[in-house]
C-alpha positions as CSV (number, residue, x, y, z in Angstrom):
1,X,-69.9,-2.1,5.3
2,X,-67.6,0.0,3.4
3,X,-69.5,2.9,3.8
4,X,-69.6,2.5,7.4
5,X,-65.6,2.5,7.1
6,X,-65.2,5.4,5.2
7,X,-67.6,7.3,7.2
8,X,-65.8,6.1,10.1
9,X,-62.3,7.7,8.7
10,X,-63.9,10.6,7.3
11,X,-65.6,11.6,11.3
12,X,-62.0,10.2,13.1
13,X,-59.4,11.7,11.2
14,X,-60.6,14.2,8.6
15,X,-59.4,16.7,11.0
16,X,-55.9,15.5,10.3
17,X,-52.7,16.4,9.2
18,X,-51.4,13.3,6.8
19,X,-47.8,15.0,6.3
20,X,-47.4,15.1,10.1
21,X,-49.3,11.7,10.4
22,X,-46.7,10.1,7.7
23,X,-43.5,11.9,9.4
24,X,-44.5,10.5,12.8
25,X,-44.7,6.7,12.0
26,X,-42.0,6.8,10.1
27,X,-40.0,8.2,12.8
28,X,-41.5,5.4,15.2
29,X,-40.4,2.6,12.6
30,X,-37.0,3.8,12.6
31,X,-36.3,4.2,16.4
32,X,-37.9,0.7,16.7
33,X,-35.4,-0.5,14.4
34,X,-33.0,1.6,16.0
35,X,-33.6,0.0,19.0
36,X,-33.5,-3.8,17.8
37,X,-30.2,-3.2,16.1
38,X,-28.6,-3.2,19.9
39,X,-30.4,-6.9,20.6
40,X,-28.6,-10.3,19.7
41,X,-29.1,-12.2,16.8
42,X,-27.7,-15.3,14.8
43,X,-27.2,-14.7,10.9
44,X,-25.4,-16.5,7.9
45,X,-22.9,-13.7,6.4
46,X,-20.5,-14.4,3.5
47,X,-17.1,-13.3,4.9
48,X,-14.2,-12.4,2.7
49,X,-11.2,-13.9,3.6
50,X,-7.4,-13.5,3.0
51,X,-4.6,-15.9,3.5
52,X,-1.6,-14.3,3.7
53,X,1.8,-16.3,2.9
54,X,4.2,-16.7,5.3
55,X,8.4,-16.5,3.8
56,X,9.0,-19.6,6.2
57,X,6.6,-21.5,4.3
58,X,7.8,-24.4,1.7
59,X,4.6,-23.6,-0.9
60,X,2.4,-20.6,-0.7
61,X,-1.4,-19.5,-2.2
62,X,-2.3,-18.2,-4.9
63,X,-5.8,-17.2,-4.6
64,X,-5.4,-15.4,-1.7
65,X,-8.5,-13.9,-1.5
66,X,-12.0,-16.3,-0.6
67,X,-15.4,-15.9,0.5
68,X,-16.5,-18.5,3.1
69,X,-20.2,-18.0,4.5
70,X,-20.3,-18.3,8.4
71,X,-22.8,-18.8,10.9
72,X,-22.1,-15.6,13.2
73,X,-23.9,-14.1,16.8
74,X,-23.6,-10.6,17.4
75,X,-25.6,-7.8,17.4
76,X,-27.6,-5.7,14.9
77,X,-25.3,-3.3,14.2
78,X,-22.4,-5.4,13.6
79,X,-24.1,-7.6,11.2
80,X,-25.7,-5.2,9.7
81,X,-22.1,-3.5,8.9
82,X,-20.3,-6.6,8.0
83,X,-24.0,-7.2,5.4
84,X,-23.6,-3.7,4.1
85,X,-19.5,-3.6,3.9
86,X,-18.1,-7.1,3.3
87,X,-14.7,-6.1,2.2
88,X,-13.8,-3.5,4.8
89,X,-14.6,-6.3,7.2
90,X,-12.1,-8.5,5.0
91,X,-10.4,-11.0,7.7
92,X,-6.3,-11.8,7.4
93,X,-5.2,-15.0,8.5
94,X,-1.3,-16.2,8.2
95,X,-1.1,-19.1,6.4
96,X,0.9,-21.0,9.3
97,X,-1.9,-20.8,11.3
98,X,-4.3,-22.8,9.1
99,X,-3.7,-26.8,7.6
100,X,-3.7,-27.3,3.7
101,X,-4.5,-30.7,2.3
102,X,-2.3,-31.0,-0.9
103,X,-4.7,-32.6,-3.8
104,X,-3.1,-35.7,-5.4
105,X,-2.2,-34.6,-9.1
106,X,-3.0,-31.0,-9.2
107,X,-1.5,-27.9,-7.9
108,X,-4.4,-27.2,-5.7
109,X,-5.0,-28.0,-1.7
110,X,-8.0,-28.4,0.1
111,X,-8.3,-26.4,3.1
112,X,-8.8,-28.3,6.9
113,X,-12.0,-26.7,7.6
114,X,-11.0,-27.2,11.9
115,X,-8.1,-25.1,11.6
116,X,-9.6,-22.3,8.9
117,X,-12.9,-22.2,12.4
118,X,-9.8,-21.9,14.8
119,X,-7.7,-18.9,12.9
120,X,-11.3,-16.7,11.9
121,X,-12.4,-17.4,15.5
122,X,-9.2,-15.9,17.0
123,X,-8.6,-13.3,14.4
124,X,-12.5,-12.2,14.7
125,X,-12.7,-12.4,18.7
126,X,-9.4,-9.5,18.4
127,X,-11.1,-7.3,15.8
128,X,-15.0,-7.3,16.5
129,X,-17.6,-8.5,19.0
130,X,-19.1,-11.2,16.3
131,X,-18.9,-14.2,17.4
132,X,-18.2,-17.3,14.8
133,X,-20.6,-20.2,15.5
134,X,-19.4,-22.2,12.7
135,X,-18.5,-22.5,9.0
136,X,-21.3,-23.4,5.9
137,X,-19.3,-23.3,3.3
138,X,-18.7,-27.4,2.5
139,X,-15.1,-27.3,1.0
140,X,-12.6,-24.5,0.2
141,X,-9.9,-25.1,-2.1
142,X,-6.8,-23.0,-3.2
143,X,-4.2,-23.0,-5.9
144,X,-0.9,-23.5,-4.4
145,X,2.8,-22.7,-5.6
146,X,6.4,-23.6,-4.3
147,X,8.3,-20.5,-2.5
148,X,12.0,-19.9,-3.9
149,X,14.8,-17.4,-3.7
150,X,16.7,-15.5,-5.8
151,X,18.8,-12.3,-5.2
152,X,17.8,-8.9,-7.3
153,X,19.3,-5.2,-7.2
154,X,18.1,-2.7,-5.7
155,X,16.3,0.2,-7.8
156,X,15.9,3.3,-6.8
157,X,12.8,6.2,-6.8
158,X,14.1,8.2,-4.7
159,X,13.9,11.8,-6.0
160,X,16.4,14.4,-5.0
161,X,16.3,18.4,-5.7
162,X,19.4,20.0,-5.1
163,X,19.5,23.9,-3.8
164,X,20.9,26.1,-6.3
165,X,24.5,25.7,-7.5
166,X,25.0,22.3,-6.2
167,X,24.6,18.6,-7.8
168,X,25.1,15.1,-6.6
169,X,29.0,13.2,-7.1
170,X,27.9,9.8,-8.8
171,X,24.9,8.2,-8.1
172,X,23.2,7.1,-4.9
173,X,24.3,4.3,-3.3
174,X,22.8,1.6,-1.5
175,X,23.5,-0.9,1.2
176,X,22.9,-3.8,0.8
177,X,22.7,-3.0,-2.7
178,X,21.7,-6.4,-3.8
179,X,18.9,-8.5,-1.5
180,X,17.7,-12.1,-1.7
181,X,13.7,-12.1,-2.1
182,X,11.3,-15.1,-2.0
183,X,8.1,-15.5,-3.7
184,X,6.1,-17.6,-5.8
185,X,7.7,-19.9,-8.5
186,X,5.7,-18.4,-11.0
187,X,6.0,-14.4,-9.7
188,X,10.1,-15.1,-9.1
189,X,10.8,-15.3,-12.8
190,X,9.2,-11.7,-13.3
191,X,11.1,-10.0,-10.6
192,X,14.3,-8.1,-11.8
193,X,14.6,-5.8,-8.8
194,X,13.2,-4.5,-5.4
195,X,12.1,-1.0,-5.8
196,X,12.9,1.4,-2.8
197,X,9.3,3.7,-1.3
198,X,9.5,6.3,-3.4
199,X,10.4,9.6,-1.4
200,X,11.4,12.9,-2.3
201,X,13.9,15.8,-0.9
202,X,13.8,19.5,-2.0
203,X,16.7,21.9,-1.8
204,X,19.0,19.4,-0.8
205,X,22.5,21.3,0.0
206,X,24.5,18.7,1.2
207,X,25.4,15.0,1.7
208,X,21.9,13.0,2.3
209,X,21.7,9.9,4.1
210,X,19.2,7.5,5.5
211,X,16.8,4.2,6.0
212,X,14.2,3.0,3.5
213,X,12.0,0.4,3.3
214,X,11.3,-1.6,0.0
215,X,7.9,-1.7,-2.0
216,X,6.1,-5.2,-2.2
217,X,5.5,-6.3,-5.1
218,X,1.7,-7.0,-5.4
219,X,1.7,-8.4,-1.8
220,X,3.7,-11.3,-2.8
221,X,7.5,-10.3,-2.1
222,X,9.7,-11.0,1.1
223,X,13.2,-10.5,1.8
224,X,14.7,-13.5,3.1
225,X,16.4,-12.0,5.6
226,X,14.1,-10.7,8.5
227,X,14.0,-7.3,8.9
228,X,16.7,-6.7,6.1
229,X,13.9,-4.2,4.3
230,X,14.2,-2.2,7.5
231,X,18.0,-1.9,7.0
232,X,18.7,-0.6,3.3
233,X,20.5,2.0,3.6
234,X,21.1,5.1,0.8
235,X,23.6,7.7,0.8
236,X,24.3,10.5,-1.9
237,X,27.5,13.1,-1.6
238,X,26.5,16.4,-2.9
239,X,29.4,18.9,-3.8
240,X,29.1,23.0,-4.8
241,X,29.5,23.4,-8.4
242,X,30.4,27.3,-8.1
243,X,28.3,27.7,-11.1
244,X,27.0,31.3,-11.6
245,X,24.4,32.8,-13.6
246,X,23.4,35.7,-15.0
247,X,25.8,38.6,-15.9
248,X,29.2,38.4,-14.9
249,X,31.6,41.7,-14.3
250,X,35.8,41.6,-13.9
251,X,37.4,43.5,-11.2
252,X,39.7,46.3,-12.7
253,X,43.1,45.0,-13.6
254,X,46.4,46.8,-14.5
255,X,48.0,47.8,-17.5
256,X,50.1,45.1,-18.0
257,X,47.2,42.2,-16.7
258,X,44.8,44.1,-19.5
259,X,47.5,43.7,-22.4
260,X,47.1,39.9,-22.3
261,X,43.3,40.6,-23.8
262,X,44.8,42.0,-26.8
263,X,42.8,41.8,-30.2
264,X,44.0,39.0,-32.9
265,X,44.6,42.0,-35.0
266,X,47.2,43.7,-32.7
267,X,49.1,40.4,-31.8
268,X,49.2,40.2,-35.4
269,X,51.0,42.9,-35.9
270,X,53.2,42.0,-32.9
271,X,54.2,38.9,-34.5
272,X,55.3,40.7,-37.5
273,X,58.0,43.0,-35.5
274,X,59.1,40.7,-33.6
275,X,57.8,41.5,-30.4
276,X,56.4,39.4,-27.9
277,X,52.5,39.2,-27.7
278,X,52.5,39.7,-24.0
């Protein structure tokens, strides 16, 4: 029997080329799969979520960052990307938007699964075609942390370079120059200051003015008042110094404007007969 076979292959396809032969069904396999990536399917995927806190919020997370494993519909393609790239597929959802079940003698809260399908639902049907069937993961629980206030100074990195022969009168000054921030209970007690975007001017010649918005500490800093990042303002005055460099030469003067750069050794000798140095 197996000589049959192999006799059979040898008289078929000795005549062959198995380079071309190899090229060509690979190619099929992939335009096959090519083509079943557009069909439907359903899928479990592990999708990374994000609560973010909200600044009208009493308490806020955390953990912000979870992994909840879904049942999704969708096509190849987009499965296959959120399968490939998890955390560029990374979903947001406010934190006012879902329900937390505070756990009775812990700081931790268990999240209403109902409301956590209703905010990926809405946030997924805005950002991608996948649609959320429902949620596997049993239980999801977070570590939780009252939000307060405090008010901090305003720092600045703002970098200014000033044209030749001209400097800055005092330093910059900012309004509001002092901001009230909320975060965290355990982040407030770090914070010392809100830190302006850092920026940068070059050959700056005269008085500079103008908006900036503040840097976020780690994702977990809000001014209190809204928009009030938006509206600190800076300002630095900038004056000529009339410095000069280099080598520097008198105009001519007259006799008498030339006899007060006399030598020590000639007023001297003034002072001794009684003349006046000048």
């Amino acid at each position: 029997m197996q000589k049959r076979i192999a006799l059979y292959l040898k008289k078929n396809f000795s005549g062959i080329n198995h380079v071309a032969l190899a090229v060509a069904l690979i190619a099929s396999l992939a335009l096959w799969y090519l083509n079943k990536l557009g069909d439907s399917y359903t899928a479990t995927i592990t999708l990374p979520v994000r609560i973010e806190n909200s600044v009208d919020s009493r308490a806020g997370v955390l953990e912000n960052r979870n992994e909840v494993e879904c049942r999704v519909k969708g096509t190849g393609y987009e499965l296959l990307r959120y399968r490939m790239f998890p955390r560029r597929n990374a979903v947001t959802i406010p934190l006012g938007n879902i329900e937390l079940q505070p756990m009775a003698g812990t700081n931790r809260s268990a999240v209403v699964l109902p409301s956590l399908y209703n905010a990926l639902s809405a946030q997924m049907a805005e950002t991608t075609d996948i649609q959320l069937l429902s949620i596997v993961t049993p239980r999801i629980e977070v570590a939780t942390a009252p939000l307060q206030s405090k008010k901090v100074p305003v720092r600045n990195l703002i970098e200014v370079n000033f044209q030749h022969a001209f400097r800055a009168v005092g330093e910059m000054r900012f309004t509001p120059d002092v901001v009230e921030v909320r975060s965290l209970d355990p982040l407030l007690d770090t914070l010392q200051a809100v830190y302006t975007e850092p920026r940068e001017y070059n050959r700056v010649s005269g008085s500079l003015s103008g908006r900036v918005d503040t840097v976020r500490a780690r994702g977990r800093l809000w001014v209190a008042t809204p928009g009030a990042e938006k509206e600190i303002k800076f300002v630095t005055f900038v004056v000529r110094t009339f410095r000069t460099y280099g080598t520097y030469h008198s105009p001519p003067t007259s006799r008498r404007a030339r006899s007060g750069t006399r030598s020590r050794a000639h007023l001297a000798q003034d002072q001794q007969r009684g003349q006046s140095p000048v």
